[in-house]
MILO-473014 format. One record per residue (C-alpha): residue number from 1; residue in one letter; z, y, x. Coordinates in steps of 0.1 Angstrom, whole numbers, plus 2048, in hexadecimal, padded with zeros to 3 digits. Example, Ala and Ser with C-alpha at 12.3 -4.5 7.8 and 13.67 -1.06 7.14 Angstrom:
2
{nr=1 rest=A up=84E north=7D3 east=87B}
{nr=2 rest=S up=847 north=7F5 east=889}
END
This chain:
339
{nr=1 rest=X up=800 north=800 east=800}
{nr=2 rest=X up=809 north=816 east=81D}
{nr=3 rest=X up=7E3 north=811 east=82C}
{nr=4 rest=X up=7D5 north=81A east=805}
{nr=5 rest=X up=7E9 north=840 east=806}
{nr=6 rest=X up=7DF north=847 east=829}
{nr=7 rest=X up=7BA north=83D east=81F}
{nr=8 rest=X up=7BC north=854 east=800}
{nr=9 rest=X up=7CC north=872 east=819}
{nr=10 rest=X up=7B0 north=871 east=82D}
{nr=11 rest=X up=799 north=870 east=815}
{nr=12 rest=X up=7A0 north=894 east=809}
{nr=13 rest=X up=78F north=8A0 east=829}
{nr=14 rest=X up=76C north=896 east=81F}
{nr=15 rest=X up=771 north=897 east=7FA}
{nr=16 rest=X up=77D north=8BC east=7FF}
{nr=17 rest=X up=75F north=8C3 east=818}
{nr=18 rest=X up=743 north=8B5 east=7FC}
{nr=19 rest=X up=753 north=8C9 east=7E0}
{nr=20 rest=X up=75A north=8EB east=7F5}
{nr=21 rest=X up=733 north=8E6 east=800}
{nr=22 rest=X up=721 north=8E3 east=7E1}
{nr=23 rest=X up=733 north=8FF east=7D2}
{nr=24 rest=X up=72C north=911 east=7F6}
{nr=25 rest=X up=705 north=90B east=7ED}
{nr=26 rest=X up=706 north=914 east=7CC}
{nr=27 rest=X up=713 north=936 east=7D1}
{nr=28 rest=X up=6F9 north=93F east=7EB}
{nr=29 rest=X up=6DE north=937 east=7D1}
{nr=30 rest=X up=6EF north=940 east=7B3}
{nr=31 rest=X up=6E1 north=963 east=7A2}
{nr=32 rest=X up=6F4 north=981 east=79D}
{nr=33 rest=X up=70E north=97E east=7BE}
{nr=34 rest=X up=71D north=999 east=7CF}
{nr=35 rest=X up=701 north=9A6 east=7E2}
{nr=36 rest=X up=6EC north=9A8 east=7C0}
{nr=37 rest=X up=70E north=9C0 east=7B3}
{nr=38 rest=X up=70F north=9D3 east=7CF}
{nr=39 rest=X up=6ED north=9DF east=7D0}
{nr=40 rest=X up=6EE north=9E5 east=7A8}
{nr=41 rest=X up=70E north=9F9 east=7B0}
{nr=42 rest=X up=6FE north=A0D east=7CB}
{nr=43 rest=X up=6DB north=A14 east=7B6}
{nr=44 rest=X up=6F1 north=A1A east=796}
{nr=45 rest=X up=702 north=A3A east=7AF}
{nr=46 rest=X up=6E1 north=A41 east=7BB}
{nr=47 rest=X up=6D4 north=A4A east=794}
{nr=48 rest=X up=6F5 north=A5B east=78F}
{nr=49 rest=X up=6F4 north=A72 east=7B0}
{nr=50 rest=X up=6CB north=A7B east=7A8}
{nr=51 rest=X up=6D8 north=A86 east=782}
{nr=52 rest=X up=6EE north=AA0 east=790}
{nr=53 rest=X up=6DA north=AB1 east=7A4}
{nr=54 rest=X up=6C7 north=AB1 east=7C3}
{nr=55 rest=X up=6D1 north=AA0 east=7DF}
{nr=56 rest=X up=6DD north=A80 east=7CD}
{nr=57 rest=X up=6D7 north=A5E east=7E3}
{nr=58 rest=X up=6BC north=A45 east=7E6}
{nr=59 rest=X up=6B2 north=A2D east=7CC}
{nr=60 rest=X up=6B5 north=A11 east=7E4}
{nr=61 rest=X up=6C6 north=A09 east=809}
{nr=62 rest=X up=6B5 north=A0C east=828}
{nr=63 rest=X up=6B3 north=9E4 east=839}
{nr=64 rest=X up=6CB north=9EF east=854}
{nr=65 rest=X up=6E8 north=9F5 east=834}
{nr=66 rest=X up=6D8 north=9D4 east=828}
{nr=67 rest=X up=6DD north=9BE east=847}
{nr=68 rest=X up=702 north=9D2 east=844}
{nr=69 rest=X up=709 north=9C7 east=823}
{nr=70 rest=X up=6F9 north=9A4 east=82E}
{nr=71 rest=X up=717 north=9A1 east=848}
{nr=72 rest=X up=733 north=9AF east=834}
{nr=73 rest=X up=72C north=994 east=818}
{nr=74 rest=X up=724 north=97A east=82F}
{nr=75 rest=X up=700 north=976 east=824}
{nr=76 rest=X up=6F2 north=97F east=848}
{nr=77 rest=X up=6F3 north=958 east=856}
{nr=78 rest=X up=6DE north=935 east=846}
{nr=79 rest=X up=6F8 north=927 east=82A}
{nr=80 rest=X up=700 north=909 east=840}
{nr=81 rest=X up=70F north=91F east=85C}
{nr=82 rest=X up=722 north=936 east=845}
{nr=83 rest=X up=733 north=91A east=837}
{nr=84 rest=X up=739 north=90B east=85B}
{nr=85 rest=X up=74C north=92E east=862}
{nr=86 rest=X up=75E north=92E east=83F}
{nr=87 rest=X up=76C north=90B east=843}
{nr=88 rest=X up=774 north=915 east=867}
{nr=89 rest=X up=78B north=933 east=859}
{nr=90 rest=X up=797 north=91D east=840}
{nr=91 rest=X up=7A1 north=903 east=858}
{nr=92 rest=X up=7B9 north=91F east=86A}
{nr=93 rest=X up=7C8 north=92C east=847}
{nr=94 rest=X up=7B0 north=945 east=83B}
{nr=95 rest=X up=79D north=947 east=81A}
{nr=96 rest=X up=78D north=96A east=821}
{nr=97 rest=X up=78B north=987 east=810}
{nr=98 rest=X up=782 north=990 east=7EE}
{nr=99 rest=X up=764 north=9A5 east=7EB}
{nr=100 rest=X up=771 north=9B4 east=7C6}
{nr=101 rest=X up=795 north=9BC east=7D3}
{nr=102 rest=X up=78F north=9C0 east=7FA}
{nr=103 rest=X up=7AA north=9AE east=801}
{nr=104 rest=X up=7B7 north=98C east=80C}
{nr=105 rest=X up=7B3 north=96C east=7F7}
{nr=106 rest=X up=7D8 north=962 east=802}
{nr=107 rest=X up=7E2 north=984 east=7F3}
{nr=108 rest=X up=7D2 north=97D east=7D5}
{nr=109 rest=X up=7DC north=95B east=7CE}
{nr=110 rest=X up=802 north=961 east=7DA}
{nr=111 rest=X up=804 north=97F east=7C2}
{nr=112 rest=X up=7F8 north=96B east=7A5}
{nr=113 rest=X up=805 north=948 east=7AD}
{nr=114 rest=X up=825 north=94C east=7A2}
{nr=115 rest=X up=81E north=955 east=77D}
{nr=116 rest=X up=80B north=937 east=777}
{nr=117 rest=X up=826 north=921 east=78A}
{nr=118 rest=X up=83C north=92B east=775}
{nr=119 rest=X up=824 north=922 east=755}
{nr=120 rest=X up=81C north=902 east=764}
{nr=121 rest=X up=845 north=8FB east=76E}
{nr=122 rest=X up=84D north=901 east=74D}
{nr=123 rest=X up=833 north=8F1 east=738}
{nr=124 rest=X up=834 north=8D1 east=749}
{nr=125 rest=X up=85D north=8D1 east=747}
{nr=126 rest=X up=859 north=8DB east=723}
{nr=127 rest=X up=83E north=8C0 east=71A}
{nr=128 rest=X up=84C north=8A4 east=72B}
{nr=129 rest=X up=873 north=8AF east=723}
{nr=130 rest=X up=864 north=8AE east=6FC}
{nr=131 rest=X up=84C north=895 east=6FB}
{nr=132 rest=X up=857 north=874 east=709}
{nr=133 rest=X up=877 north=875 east=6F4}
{nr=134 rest=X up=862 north=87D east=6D6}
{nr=135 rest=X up=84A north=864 east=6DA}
{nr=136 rest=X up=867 north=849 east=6DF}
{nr=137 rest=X up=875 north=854 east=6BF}
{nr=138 rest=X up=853 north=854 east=6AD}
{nr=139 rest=X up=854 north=82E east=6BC}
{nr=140 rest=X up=872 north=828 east=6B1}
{nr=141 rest=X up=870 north=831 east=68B}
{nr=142 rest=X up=84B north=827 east=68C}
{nr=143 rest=X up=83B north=82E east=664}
{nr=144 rest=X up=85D north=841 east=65F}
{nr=145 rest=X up=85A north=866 east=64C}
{nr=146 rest=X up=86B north=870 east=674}
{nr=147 rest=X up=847 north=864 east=681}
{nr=148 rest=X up=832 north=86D east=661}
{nr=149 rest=X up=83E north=894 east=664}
{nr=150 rest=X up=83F north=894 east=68A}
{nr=151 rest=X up=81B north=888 east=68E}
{nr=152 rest=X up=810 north=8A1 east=675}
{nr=153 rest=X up=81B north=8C0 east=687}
{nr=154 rest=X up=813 north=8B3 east=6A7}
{nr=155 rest=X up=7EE north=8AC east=69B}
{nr=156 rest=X up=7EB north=8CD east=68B}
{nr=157 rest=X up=7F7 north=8DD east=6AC}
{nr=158 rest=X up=7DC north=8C8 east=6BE}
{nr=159 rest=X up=7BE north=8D2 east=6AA}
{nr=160 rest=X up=7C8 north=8F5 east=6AE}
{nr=161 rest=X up=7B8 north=908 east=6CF}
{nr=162 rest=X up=7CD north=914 east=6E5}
{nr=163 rest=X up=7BD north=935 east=6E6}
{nr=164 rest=X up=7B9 north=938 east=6C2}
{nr=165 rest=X up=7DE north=932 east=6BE}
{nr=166 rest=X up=7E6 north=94A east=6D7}
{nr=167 rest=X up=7D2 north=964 east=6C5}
{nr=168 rest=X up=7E2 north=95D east=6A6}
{nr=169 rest=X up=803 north=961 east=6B5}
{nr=170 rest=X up=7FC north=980 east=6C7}
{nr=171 rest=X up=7EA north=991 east=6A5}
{nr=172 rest=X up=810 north=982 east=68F}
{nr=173 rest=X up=829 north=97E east=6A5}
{nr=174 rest=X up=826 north=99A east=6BC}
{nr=175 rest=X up=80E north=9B8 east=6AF}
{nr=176 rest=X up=819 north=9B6 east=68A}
{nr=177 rest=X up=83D north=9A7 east=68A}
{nr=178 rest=X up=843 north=9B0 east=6AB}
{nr=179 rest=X up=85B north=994 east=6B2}
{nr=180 rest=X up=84C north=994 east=6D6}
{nr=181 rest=X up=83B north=9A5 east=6F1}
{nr=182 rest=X up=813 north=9AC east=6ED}
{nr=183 rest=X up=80C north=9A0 east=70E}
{nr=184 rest=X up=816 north=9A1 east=736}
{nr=185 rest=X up=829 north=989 east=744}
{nr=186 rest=X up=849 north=9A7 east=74D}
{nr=187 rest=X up=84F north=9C9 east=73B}
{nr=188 rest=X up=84C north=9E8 east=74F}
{nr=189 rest=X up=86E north=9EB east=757}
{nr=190 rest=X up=875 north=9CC east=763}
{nr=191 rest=X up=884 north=9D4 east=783}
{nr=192 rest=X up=8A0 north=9E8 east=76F}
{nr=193 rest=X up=8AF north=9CA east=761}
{nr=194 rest=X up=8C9 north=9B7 east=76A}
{nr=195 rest=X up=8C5 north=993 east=771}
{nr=196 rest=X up=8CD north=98C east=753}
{nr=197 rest=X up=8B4 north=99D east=742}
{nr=198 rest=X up=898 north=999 east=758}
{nr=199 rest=X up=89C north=975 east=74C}
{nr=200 rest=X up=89B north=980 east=727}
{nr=201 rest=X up=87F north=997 east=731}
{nr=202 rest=X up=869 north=975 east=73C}
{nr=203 rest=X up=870 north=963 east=722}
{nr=204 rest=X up=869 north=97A east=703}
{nr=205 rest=X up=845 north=97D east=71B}
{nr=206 rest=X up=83E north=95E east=71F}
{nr=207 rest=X up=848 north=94C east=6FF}
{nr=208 rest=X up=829 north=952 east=6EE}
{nr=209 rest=X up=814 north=945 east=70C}
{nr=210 rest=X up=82C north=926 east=711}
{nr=211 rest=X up=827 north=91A east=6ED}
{nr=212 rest=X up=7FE north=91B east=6F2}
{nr=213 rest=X up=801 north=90B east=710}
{nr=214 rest=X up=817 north=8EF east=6FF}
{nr=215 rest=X up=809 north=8E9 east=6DF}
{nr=216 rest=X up=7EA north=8DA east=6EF}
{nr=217 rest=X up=7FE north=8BE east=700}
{nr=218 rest=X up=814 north=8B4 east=6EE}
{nr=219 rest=X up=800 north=89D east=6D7}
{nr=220 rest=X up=7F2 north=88B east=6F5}
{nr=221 rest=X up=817 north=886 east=708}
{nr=222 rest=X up=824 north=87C east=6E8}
{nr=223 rest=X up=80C north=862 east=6D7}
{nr=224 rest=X up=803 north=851 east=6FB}
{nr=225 rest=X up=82B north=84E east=6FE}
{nr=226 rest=X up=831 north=83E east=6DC}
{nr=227 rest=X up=80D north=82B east=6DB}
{nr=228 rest=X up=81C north=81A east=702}
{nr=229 rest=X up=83A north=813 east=6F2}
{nr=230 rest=X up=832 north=805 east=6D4}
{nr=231 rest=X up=823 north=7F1 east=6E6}
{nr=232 rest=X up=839 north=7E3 east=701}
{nr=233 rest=X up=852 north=7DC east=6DF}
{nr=234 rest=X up=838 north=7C7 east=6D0}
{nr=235 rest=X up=836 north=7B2 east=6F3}
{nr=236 rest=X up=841 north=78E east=6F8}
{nr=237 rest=X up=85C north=798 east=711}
{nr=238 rest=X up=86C north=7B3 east=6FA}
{nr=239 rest=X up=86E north=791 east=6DC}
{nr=240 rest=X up=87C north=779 east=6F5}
{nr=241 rest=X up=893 north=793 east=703}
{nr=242 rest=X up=89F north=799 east=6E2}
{nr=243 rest=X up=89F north=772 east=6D8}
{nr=244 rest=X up=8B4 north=768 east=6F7}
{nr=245 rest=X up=8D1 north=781 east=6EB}
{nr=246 rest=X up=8C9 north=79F east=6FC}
{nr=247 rest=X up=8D0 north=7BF east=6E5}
{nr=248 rest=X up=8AC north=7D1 east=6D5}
{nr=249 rest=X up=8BE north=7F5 east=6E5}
{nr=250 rest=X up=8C6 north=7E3 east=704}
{nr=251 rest=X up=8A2 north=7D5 east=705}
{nr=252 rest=X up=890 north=7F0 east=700}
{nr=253 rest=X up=8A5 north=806 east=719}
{nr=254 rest=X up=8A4 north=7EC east=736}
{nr=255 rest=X up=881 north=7DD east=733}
{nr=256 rest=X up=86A north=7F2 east=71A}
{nr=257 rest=X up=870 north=815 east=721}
{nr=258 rest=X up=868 north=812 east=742}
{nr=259 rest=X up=848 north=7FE east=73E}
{nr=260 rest=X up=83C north=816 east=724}
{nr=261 rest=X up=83F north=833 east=741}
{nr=262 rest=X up=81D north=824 east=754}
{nr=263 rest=X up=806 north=837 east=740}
{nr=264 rest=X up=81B north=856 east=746}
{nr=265 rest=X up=81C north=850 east=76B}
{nr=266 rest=X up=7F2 north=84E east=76A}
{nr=267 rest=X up=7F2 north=875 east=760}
{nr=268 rest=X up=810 north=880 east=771}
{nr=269 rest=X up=801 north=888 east=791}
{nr=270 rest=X up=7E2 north=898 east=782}
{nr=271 rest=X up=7FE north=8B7 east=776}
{nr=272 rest=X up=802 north=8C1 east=79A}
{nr=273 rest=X up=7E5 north=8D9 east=790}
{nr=274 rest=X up=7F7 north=8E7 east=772}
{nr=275 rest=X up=80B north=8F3 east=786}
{nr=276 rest=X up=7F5 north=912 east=793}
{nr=277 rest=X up=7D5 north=90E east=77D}
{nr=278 rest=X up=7E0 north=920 east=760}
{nr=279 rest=X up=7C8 north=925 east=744}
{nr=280 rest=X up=7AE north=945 east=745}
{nr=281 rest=X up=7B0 north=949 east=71F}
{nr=282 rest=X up=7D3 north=948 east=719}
{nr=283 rest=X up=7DA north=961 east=738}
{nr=284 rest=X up=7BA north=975 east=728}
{nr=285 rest=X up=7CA north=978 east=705}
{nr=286 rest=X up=7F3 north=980 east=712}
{nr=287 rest=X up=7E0 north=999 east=72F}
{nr=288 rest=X up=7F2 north=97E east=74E}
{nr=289 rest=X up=7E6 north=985 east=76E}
{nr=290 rest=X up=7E9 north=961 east=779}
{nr=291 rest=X up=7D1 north=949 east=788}
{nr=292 rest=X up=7BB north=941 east=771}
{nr=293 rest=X up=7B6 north=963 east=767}
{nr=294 rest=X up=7A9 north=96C east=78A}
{nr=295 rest=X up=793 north=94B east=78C}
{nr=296 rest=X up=782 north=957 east=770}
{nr=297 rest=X up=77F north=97A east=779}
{nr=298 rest=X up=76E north=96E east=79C}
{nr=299 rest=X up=754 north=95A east=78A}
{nr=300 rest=X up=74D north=979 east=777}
{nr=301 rest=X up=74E north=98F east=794}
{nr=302 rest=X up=73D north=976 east=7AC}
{nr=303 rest=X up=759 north=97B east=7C3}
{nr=304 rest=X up=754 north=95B east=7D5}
{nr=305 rest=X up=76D north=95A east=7F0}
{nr=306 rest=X up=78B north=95C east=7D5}
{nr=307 rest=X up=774 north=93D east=7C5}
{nr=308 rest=X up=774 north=929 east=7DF}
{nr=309 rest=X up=799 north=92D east=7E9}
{nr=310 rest=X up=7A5 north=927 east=7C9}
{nr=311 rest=X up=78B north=904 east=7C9}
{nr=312 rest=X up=79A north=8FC east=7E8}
{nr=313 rest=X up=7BD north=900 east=7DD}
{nr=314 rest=X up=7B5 north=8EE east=7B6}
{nr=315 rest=X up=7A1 north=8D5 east=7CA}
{nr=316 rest=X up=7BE north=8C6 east=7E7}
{nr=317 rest=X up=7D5 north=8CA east=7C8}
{nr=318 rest=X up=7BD north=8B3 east=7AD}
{nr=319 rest=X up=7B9 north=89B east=7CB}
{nr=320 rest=X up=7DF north=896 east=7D2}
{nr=321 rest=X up=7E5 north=897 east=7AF}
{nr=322 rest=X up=7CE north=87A east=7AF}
{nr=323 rest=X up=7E3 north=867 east=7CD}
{nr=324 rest=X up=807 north=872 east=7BC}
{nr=325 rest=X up=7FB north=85F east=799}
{nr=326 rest=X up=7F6 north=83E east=7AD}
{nr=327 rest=X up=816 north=842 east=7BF}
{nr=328 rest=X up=824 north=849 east=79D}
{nr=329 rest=X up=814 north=827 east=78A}
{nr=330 rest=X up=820 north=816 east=7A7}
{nr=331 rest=X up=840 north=821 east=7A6}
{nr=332 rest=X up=844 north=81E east=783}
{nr=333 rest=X up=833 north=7FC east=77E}
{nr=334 rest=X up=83C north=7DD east=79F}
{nr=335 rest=X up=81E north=7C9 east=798}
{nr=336 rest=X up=805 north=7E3 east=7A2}
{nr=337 rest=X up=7FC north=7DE east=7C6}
{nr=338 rest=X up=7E8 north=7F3 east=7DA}
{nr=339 rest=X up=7D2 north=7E7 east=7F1}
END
């Protein structure tokens, strides 16, 4: 098993290279990139300048600016050996610098990272904290009004977008009945507070987002928790368990419950992401500056440099996500060797 993690380790390398490349290419061919928005910018001055008078600029840039603005994007060298220096700089700890806010990725990230930690933190201790020990009492009192009722306000939860319930909640519960905060993820004066209240501060922000963020998941975490142990109950071990004198609390607790936690071990590693990813439309709607916020707003903006650092980091993360759910199933469930 030791010789199957250390294989899967090493594999990031490559598996990180291919993925970093192809988005590398596509971004040199890909219309519309920064070069493209500079230029616009620059002849969009140029009109303004000649409407005000005399002396206004040039309509387009002489090739020595061009070769300038070339270099200062990085579009001066072949694709193949711009990447080479990228990954190079990346190797030593440097994503670049963003060509929308001039300054470093790192910066960027690191100023943003902690909001959607503290999304993902929360929505993974909240759905897992809720879930499993609903869906081992919907097991439990299986066909009983407990698991009619629950199923049908977790389904109706489920078919509901996130992002349509988040505008719902910010048109009700915070425009018209203002029981909460419009959006942000602090008030203005939140370094005036006390402790105390900066905590209450976060929490009135962020209870809107944290129930879009949950409502999605919860179905899924629930009914694979019941569904697993339903059947593990249903099993032949559970009936001669129970047949030999062993109590139907004391079998579940020793012998099902566990065995019902392998198909939660299968996705528990793949949440490492959730942890920074964040979701674009909810921060869009509640006005978070997180991370998914500024993924999206470098696609738009064809800031690639923030693009690729933020693949690289969502792309080591997916794979050890990937590695962390086998250690999981393995951990959960002796049988499974690796090999």
């Amino acid at each position: 098993m030791r010789d199957y993690f250390i294989r899967r380790f090493l594999l990031i390398i490559p598996t990180m290279i291919g993925l970093t490349l192809l988005v590398f290419a596509i971004t040199r061919f890909v219309p519309g990139g920064p070069m493209e928005r500079a230029m616009m910018q620059f002849r969009m001055a140029s009109s303004e300048g000649r409407s005000s008078g005399p002396g206004g600029g040039g309509a387009s840039l002489s090739e020595s600016q061009l070769q300038q603005l070339k270099a200062f994007y990085g579009f001066d060298k072949p694709w193949p050996l711009a990447y080479a220096d990228w990954l190079g700089k990346v190797c030593q700890g440097d994503l670049g610098t963003s060509t929308r806010y001039t300054e470093p990725v790192w910066d960027l990230i690191a100023e943003r990272l902690p909001v959607s930690t503290y999304f993902g933190l929360m929505t993974f201790l909240l759905s897992y904290g809720i879930c499993i020990p609903l869906g081992v009492l919907k097991a439990l009192k299986h066909q009983q009004p407990v698991d009619t009722w629950s199923s049908v306000f977790i389904f109706a939860g489920y078919a509901i977008p996130s992002f349509a319930l988040g505008a719902l909640l910010v048109v009700f519960c915070a425009a018209r009945w203002q029981w909460f905060p419009v959006g942000g993820f602090t008030s203005d004066e939140f370094e005036d507070l006390s402790l105390l209240g900066q905590a209450w501060d976060i929490l009135q922000h962020t209870a809107l987002p944290l129930i879009c963020y949950l409502v999605g998941s919860f179905a899924f975490l629930t009914m694979m928790k019941k569904n697993s142990l339903l059947d593990n109950l249903a099993a032949d071990y559970i009936r001669t368990a129970v047949a030999k004198g062993c109590d139907f609390k004391q079998a579940v607790r020793r012998h099902a419950l566990r065995n019902s936690f392998i198909p939660i071990a299968t996705s528990l590693g793949h949440n490492l992401t959730l942890f920074i990813a964040g979701s674009f439309l909810i921060e869009s709607i509640f006005d978070i500056n997180g991370f998914g916020l500024l993924g999206y707003q470098s696609l738009l903006d064809r800031d690639y440099p923030v693009v690729m650092g933020q693949l690289v980091i969502v792309g080591v993360l997916t794979l050890l996500g990937n590695i962390l759910s086998d250690f999981f199933v393995a951990l959960t469930d002796p049988r499974v060797r690796f090999e």
